[in-house]
C-alpha positions in Angstrom: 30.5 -17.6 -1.7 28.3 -18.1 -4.7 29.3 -21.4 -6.6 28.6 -20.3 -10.1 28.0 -23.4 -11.5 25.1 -23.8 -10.0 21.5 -23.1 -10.5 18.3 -23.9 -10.2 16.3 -26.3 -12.2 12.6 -26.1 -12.8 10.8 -29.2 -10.8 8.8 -30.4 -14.1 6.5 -32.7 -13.8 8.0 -35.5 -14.9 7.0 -38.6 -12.7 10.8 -38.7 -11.7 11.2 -35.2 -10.6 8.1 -35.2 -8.2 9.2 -38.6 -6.7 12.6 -37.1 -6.4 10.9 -34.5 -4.6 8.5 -36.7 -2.6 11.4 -38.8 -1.4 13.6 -35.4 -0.3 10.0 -34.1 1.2 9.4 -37.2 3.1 12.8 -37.0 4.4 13.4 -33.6 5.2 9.9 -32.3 6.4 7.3 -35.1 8.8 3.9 -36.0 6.9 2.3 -34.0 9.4 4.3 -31.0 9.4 2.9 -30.4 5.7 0.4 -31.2 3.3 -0.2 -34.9 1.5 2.2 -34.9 -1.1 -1.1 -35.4 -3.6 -1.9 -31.7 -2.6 1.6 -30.1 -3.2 1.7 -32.1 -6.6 -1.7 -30.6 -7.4 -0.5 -27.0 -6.4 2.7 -27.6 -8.5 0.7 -28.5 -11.5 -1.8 -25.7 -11.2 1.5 -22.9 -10.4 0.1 -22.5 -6.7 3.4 -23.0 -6.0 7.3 -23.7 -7.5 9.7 -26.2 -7.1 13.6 -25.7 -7.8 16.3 -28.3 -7.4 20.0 -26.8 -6.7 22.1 -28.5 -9.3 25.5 -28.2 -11.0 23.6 -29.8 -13.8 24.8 -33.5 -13.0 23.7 -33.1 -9.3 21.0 -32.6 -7.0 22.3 -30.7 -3.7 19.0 -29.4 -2.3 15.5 -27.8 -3.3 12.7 -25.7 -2.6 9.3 -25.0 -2.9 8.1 -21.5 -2.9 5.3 -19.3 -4.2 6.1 -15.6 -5.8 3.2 -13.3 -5.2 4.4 -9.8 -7.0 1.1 -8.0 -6.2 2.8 -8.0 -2.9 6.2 -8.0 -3.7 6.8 -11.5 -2.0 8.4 -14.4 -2.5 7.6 -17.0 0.1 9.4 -20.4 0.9 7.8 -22.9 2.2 10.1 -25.4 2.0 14.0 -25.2 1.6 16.6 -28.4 2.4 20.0 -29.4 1.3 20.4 -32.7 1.0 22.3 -34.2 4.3 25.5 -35.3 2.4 25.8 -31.9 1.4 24.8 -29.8 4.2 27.4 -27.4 6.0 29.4 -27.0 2.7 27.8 -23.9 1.3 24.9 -25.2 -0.5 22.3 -23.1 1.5 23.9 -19.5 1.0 23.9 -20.7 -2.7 20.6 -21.9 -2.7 19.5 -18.7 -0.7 21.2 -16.5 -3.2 19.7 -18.1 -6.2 16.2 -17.8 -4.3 16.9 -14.2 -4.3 17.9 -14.0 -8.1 14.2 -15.0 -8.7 12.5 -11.8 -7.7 15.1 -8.7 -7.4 13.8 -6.5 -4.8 11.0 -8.5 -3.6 10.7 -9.5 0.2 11.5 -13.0 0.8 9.4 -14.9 3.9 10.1 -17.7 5.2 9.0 -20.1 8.5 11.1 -21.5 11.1 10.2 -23.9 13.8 10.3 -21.8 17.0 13.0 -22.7 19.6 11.0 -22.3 22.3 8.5 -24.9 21.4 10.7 -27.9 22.1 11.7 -29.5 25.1 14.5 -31.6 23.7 17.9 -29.8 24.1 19.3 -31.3 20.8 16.2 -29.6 19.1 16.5 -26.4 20.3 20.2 -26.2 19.3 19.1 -27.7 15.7 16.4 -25.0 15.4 19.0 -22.3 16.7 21.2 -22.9 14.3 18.6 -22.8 11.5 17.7 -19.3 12.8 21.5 -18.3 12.7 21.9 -19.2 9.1 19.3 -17.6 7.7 20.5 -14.4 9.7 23.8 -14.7 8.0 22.3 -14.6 4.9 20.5 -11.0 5.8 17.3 -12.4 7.0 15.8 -11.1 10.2 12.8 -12.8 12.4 9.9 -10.9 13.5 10.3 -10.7 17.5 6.8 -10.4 18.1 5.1 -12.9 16.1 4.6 -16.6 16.4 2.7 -18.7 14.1 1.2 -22.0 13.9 1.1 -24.3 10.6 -0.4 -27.8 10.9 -0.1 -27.8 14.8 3.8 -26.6 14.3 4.6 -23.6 16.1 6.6 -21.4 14.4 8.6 -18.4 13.7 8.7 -15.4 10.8 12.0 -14.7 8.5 12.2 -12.0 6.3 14.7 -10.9 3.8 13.9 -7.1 1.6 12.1 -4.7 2.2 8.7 -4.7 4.5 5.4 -5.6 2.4 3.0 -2.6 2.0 0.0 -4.1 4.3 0.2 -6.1 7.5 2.2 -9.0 8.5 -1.2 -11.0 9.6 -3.5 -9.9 5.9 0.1 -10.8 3.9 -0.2 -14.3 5.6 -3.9 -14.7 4.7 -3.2 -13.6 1.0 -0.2 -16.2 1.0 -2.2 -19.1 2.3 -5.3 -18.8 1.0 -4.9 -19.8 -2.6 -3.6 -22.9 -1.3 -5.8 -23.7 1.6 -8.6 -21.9 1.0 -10.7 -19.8 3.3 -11.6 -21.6 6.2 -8.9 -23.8 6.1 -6.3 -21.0 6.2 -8.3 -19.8 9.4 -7.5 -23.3 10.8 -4.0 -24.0 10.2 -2.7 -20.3 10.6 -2.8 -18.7 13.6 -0.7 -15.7 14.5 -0.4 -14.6 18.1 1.8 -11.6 18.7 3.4 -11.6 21.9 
């Protein structure tokens, strides 16, 4: 259930709000599952992408990094975490709702780390259980897709209604800005299987 005292603040770019969100970065998501923080700071300044803390307005309970591309009708997370002290009490469906405040009627896309990548029993339960909450929260994963960001394989979530073009040239649009041709070549590749 929706908490309604909560909401979601604008990351500004204040030097405490980007370490606050450097510190819950480096926590929640390895260096090398995502860009040098210098890069997402850049993108933040130049509106590449967003950033949004959950708060009550006195607390921080978890964030997320996105970028809303409305030629497309897409809003795509790129990052999303609660903060551990907070996880399994409701926070995500709020933050997940609020996410979907942002753009009415847009798709929302998002990546999971596939299951089926790790070895490590304990992982595969964790990543499981990632993939169960966003489905009780309406979104569904493409079965037929795999993807691979920095060397991390991974899975597609969607929420709304299907994009107008392809799954593979809505990628492309959503990655280039940030990585740029040839790099976007490199770091995504989608295999269907």
């Amino acid at each position: 259930m929706k908490n309604k005292n909560l909401y979601l603040e604008k990351v500004n770019l204040s030097n405490e709000a980007l370490q606050t969100l450097r510190e819950y970065l480096d926590y929640d998501f390895p260096f090398m599952s995502r860009p040098p923080f210098r890069i997402m700071k850049s993108w933040l300044k130049k509106d590449k992408m967003h950033g949004v803390f959950l708060t009550d307005g006195t607390e921080r309970y978890g964030y997320a990094l996105y970028k809303e591309r409305t030629e497309y009708n897409v809003l795509h997370v790129s990052y999303l975490a609660i903060l551990p002290k907070f996880q399994s009490s409701g926070y995500g469906g709020n933050l997940i709702a609020l996410l979907k405040e942002i753009s009415p009627g847009s798709s929302i896309f998002l990546e999971v780390e596939d299951p089926d990548s790790t070895k490590e029993a304990e992982d595969r339960i964790l990543r499981l259980r990632r993939i169960s909450f966003y489905e009780k929260h309406g979104f569904t994963i493409f079965p037929n897709v795999k993807m691979h960001h920095f060397g991390y394989p991974m899975r597609i979530m969607s929420y709304g209604p299907k994009p107008h073009i392809s799954l593979k040239k809505l990628l492309q649009k959503l990655f280039l800005p940030l990585y740029g041709p040839i790099f976007t070549q490199l770091v995504i590749r989608t295999k269907n299987y």
